[in-house]
C-alpha positions as CSV (number, residue, x, y, z in Angstrom):
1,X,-3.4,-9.0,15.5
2,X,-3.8,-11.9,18.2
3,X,-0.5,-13.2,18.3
4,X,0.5,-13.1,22.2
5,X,3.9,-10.8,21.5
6,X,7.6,-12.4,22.4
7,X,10.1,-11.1,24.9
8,X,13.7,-12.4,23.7
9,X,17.0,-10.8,25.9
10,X,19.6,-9.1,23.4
11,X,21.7,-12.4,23.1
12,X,18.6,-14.5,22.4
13,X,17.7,-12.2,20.0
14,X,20.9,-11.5,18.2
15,X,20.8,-15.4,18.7
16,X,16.8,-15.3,16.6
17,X,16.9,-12.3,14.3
18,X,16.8,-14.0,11.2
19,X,13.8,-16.0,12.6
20,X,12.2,-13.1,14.2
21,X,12.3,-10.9,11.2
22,X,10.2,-13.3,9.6
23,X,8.2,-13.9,12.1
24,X,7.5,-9.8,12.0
25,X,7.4,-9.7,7.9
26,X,5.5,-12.8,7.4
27,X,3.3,-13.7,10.6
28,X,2.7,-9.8,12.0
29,X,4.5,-10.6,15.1
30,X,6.5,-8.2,17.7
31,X,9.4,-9.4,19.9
32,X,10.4,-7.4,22.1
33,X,14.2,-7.3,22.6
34,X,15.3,-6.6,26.7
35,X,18.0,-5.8,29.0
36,X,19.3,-5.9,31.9
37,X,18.6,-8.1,35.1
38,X,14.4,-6.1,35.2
39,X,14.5,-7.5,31.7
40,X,13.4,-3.8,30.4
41,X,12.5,-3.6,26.8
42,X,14.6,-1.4,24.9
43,X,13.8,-2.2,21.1
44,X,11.4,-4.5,19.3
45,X,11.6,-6.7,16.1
46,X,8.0,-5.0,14.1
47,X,6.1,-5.7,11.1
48,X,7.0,-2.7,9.1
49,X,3.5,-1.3,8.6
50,X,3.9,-0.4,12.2
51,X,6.5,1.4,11.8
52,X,5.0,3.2,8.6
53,X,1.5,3.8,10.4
54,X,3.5,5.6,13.6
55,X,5.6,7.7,10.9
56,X,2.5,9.0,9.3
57,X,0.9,10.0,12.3
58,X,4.6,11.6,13.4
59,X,3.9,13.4,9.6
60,X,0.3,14.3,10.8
61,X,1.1,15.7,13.8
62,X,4.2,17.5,12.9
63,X,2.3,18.9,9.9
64,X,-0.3,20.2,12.4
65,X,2.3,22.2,14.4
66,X,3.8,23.9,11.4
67,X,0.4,25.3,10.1
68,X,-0.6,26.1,13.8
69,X,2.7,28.2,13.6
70,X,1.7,29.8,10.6
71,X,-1.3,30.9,11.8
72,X,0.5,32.3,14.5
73,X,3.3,34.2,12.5
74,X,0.5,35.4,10.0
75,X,-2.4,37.2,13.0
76,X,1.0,38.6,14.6
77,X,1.1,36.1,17.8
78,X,4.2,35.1,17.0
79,X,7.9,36.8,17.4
80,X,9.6,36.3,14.7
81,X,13.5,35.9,14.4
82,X,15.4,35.3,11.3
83,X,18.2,32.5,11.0
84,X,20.8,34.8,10.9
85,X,19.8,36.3,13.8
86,X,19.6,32.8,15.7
87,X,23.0,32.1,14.2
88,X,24.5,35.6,15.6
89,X,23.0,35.0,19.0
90,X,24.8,31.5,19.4
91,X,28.1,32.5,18.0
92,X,28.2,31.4,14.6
């Protein structure tokens, strides 16, 4: 992807989004939507595979932690507390 990416303030994009989103969908581009008088980016407009790509690798990861835990519960490394205990202990 070469396409330089676009910066658009929330008005100008609110202004754009039908455009945008096409631009995203059919021409893989980003704009980034901004804020403020620094013009911080605070959203962007994405192709979806983007979005689908970063969720797999959130899958990945996350998967990763919870056999990493396992391994821990299963060689004794780990404490373990049931639900209802956690419940108890905050009053539930």
């Amino acid at each position: 992807m070469d396409i330089e990416p676009v910066e658009l303030s929330v008005a100008e994009a609110r202004d754009r989004f039908s455009q945008r989103v096409n631009r995203a969908a059919f021409g893989d581009e980003i704009t980034y939507v901004t804020r403020g008088r620094n013009h911080e980016r605070v959203a962007a407009i994405v192709p979806i595979y983007l979005v689908e790509a970063y969720e797999e690798l959130l899958d990945q990861r996350d998967g990763g932690i919870a056999h990493q835990r396992l391994e821990e519960i299963r060689s004794g490394d780990a404490e373990v507390v049931s639900a209802e205990d956690v419940a108890r202990g905050l009053g539930l």
